[in-house]
N, C-alpha and C positions, 0 to 999 in steps of 0.2 A: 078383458080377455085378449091375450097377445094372440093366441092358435088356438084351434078348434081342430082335431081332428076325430077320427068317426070313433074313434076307442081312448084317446086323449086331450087333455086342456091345460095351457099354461096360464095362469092369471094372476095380477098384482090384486092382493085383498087388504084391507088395514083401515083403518082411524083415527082422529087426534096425531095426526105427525106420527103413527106407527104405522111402516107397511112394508111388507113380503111379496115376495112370490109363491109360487102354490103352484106342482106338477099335479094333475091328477090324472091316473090312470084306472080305466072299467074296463081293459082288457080281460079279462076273466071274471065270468057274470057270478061267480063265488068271491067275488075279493073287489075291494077298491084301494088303492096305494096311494096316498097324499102326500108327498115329500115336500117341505117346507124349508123355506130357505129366510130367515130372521133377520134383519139387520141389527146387530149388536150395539151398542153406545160408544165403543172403540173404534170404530167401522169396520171391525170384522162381522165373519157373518157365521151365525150360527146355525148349523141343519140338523133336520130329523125327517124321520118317515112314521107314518101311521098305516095302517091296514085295519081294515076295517070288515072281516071274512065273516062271509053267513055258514052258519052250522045249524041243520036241522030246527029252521022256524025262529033261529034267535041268532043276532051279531054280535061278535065281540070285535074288541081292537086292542092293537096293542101298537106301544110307543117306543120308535129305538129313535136316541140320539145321536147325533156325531158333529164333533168340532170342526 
């Protein structure tokens, strides 16, 4: 974990020689925002976000990418 603060966290996650970074935000106690950031093979780096929102007793998520 790089920062910890009271509604967010950055932290490096991975294994076998594969690892990221990871924003997550519990800013809004209906919703959590994971925004991932890949390391590519190229050394580019590839990102996305997830959200992961409570609706009525059950969570969904859903996945947007971007280069």
């Amino acid at each position: 974990m790089h920062h910890r603060r009271r509604s967010q966290a950055d932290v490096t996650e991975g294994s076998g020689g594969i690892w990221g970074t990871r924003h997550y935000d519990w800013s809004d106690p209906n919703r959590v925002i994971l925004i991932l950031d890949h390391p590519a093979r190229a050394g580019a780096c590839a990102r996305g976000a997830i959200a992961i929102i409570r609706k009525a007793n059950t969570a969904t998520s859903g996945i947007r990418n971007s280069a």
